[in-house]
N, C-alpha and C positions, 0 to 999 in steps of 0.2 A: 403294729402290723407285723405278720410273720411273714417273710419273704418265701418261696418256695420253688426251686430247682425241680424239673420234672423231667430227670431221663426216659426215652420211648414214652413219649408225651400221646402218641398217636395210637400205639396198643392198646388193651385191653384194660389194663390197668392204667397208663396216663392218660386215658377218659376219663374210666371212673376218678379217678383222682382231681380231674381237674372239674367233673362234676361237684364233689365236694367243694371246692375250693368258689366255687362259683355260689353256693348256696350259704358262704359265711365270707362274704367281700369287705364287712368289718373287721375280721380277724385274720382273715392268708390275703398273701399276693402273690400273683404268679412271676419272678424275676426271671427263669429261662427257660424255655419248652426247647426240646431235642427230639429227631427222629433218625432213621436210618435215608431212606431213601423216598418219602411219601411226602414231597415239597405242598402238594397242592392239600393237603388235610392240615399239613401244618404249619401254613399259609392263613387256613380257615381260624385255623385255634388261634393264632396271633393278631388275626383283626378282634379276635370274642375277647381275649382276656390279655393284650399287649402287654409283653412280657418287656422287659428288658435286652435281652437277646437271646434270640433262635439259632440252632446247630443244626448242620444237618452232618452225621456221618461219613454221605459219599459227598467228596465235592464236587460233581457234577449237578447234585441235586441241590448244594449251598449257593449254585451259580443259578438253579433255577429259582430256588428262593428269591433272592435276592430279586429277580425278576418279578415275580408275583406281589411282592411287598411294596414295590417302588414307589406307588402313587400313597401308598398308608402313610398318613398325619403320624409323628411321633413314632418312625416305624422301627422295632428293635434292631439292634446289631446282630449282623448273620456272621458264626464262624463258622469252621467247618472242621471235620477229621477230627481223629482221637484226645488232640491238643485242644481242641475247642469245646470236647464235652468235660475236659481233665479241667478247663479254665473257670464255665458254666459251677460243677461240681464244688469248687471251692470260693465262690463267690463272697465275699465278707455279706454282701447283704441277703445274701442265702442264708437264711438259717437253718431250715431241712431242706433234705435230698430225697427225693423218689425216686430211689433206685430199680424203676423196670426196663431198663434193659433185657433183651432177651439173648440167654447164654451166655459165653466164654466174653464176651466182645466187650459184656458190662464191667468186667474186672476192672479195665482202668479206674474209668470215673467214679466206681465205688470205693473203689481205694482211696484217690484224691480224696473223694469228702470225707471217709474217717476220717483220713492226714489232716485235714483241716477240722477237726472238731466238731462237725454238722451233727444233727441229728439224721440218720441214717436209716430211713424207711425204704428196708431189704426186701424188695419180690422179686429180686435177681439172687435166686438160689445159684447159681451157680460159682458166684465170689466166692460162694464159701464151699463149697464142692471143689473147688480149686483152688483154692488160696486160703483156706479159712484160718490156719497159724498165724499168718501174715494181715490177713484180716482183722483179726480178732486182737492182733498185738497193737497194730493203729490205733485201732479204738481206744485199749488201755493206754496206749502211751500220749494222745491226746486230746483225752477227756471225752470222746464223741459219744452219743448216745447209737444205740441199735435196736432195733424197733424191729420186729420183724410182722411184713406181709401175710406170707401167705395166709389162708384161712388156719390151716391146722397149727402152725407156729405161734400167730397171735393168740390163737383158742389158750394154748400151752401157757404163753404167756399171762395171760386175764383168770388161768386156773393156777398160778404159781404164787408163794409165799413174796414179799419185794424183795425177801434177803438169798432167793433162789441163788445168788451168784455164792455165796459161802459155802455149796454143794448139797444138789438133792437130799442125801442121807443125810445130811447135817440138820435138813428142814423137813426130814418126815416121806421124804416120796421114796415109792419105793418102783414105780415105774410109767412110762409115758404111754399112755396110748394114742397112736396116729392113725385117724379114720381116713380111708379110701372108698370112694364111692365104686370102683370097678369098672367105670368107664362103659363103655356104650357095647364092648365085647363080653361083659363080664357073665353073660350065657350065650355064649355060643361054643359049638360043638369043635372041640378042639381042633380035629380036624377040619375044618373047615376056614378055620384063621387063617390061611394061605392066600385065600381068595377073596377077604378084605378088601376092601378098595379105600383110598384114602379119604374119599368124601363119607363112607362108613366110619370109619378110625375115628373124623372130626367131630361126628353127630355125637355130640356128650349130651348124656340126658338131663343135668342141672346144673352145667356151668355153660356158660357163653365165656370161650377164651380161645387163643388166635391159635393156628395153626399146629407149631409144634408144641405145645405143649400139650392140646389136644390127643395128638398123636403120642406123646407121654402117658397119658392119664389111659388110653386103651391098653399102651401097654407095659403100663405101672409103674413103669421107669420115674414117671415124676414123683412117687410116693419112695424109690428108692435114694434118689438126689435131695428127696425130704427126712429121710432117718440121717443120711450124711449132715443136712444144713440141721437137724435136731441134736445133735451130737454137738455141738459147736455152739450152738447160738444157748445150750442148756449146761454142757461141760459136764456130758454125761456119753457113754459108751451103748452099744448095740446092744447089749445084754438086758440094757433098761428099756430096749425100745421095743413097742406090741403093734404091728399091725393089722389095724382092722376095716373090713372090708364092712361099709356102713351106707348101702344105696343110696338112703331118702338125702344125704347131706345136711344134716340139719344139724348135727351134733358136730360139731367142727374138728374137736380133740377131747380128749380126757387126760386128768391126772389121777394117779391111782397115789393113796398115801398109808402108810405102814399101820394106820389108825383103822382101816377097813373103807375109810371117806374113798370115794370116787369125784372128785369135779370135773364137771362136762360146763362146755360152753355152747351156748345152741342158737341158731339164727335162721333167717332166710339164706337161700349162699345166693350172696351179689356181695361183691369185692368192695364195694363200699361202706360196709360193716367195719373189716379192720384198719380200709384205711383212714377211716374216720374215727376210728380207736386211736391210731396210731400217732395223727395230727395234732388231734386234744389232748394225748394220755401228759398227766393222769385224769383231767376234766372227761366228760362226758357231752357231747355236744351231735344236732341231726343229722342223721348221716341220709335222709331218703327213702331206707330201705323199709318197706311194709313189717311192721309187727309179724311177728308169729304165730299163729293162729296153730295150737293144738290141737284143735279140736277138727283143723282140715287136716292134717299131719295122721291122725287117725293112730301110725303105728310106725316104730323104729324096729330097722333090723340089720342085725352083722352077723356078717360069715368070718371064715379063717379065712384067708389070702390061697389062692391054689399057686404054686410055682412050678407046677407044669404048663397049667396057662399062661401064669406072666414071669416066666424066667427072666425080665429084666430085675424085678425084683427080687433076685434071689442074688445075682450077680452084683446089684449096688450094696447090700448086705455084705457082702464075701470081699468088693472093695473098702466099703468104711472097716469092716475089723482087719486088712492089711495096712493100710495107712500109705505115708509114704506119696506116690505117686501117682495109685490104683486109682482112686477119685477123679484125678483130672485125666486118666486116660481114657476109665469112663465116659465119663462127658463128653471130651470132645470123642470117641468113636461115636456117641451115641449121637450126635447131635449131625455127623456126616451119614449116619445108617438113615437118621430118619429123614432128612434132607431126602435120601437117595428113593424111602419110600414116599413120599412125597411126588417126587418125578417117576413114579411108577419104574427103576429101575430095580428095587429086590422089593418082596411080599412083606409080609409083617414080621411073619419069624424071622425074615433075616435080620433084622433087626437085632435083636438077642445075637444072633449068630454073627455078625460084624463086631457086636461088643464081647463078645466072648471071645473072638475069636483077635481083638486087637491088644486086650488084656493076656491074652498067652504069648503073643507075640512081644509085643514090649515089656522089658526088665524091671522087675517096681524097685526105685529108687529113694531115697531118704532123702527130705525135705527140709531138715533140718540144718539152719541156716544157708540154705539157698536165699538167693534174691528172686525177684517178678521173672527176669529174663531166663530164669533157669526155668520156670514154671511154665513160660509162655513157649519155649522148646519144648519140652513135654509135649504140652497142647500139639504144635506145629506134629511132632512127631507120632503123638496119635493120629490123628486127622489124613496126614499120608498111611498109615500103615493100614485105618480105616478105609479110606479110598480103594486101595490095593483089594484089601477082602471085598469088596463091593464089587469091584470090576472083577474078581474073580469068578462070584457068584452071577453076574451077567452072561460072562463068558461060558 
């Protein structure tokens, strides 16, 4: 039995995830389900699939837990706070980590589990959007495997030679292309983006996924935090990275090879695709997801990317070739801008416009041999200086 750690067990991904996990009970076990602050969903999940022990983030909501479980036969151990998901993460009987955590917050525990050797199933782009040197060095220094999530990453990954790590150019590719569906904005009249509302933003036309990232994918920003975590997870640069804007979703990613070969990975998009790729790899095993049916599919189609409409894309581009600090300051502005669109306190552009505008503000700094605490400063000092342009633009 393979034991399985599932940070944000309650999102969108540690559903599906634990969907899978539930349909092959001879081969995974769930040993610890984490959430943020949603005691009573992940209350639910712990009577279906009794974990070993359950986190909760806030401990307010470890104290509700614990309440809800009381009367459960065999009920896991509830901790709580960052140390609880850092404890979860490295478990010996853990043997992968589902890393979905949503944003900055997942950094710890996905650190822990490289530190610890896990196999490391990443849908927390943001590790490596902010820490990906420090990330990436874990890994090597203790053996852990890195698996990645998202759709277009694993596509990448399932279209790559296994000796990809010895360098692209070494093995023939001569560049990545990363498909973007365009989100639910991707025609509307630019003008008109202002007036967005954020239950418009969420309405994505073929993914079901939670909130902010939603709001990412309208405004491309998650396809930008995706050439950063493609950078890293491939040990390749922006020059090799093609965005393409590809509606039906069906084609996940491509690789382009110096031979004139293109390989495309192609699916239904439901999340349980790659991480059902990623639990068996290298085996192949049912992930649920309905075949693909080409012949309803009818027709595939891609645009360029406009970056008048989605300047957050232009801007995560313009961080990953600065390096340094620009990424994590990225993130977190973007991740208070869209917070802030969320609560209806700035429109959509400002969005782009909190992140551009936290990026000229903060000094991009050298990363090189910093520790977590310098990185997590960054963070902290983006996030204020974001705040600031946000209440400005209120005001």
């Amino acid at each position: 039995m393979i034991g399985v750690t599932v940070l944000g067990a309650t999102g969108s991904i540690g559903v599906s995830t634990l969907d899978v996990l539930a349909r092959h009970p001879d081969r995974f076990r769930a040993v610890a389900l984490t959430a943020n602050r949603d005691a009573e969903r992940l209350a639910e999940q712990c009577r279906q699939h009794r974990p070993d022990f359950a986190v909760m983030a806030d401990a307010d909501a470890a104290v509700r837990l614990g309440e809800l479980l009381a009367d459960m036969p065999g009920r896991p151990e509830v901790l709580a706070g960052v140390e609880g998901l850092e404890q979860v993460a490295a478990l010996p009987e853990s043997h992968y980590v589902m890393a979905a955590i949503v944003g900055a917050a997942g950094l710890r525990p996905t650190l822990a589990a490289a530190r610890a050797g896990k196999r490391v199933l990443l849908a927390n782009k943001e590790s490596l959007v902010v820490a990906g040197a420090m990330l990436m060095e874990a890994v090597s220094d203790s053996g852990a495997e890195l698996l990645p999530i998202d759709s277009e990453h694993n596509a990448i990954f399932q279209c790559l030679p296994p000796n990809f790590a010895d360098g692209l150019s070494k093995v023939g590719v001569k560049r990545i292309l990363l498909t973007a569906s365009g989100g639910p904005l991707k025609d509307w009249p630019v003008e008109r983006l202002s007036s967005v509302t954020p239950e418009q933003a969420c309405a994505h036309p073929t993914w079901a996924m939670g909130r902010k990232i939603s709001v990412d994918s309208a405004t491309m920003m998650n396809k930008g935090l995706e050439v950063i975590e493609a950078c890293w997870l491939f040990g390749t640069n922006t020059d090799h990275i093609q965005v393409v804007v590809h509606p039906q979703s069906m084609i996940h990613s491509l690789v382009q090879y110096d031979d004139g070969s293109v390989l495309a990975q192609l699916g239904n998009p439901d999340m349980r695709t790659p991480i059902t790729h990623a639990l068996a790899w290298p085996d192949r095993i049912d992930s649920g997801v309905a075949p693909l049916d080409l012949f309803a599919v009818a027709r595939l189609d891609f645009e360029e990317p406009d970056l008048m409409r989605f300047p957050c894309l232009g801007l995560a581009f313009e961080a990953a070739r600065l390096g340094g600090t620009a990424p994590a300051v990225l993130n977190a502005a973007n991740e208070v801008a869209v917070e802030a669109f969320l609560n209806r306190r700035v429109d959509l552009p400002g969005i782009a416009a909190v992140v551009a505008d936290t990026l000229d503000k903060l000094p991009n700094e050298s990363v090189e041999n910093q520790g977590l605490e310098f990185l997590l400063e960054v963070d902290r000092r983006a996030r204020e200086a974001a705040e600031q342009s946000v209440l400005a633009r209120v005001n």
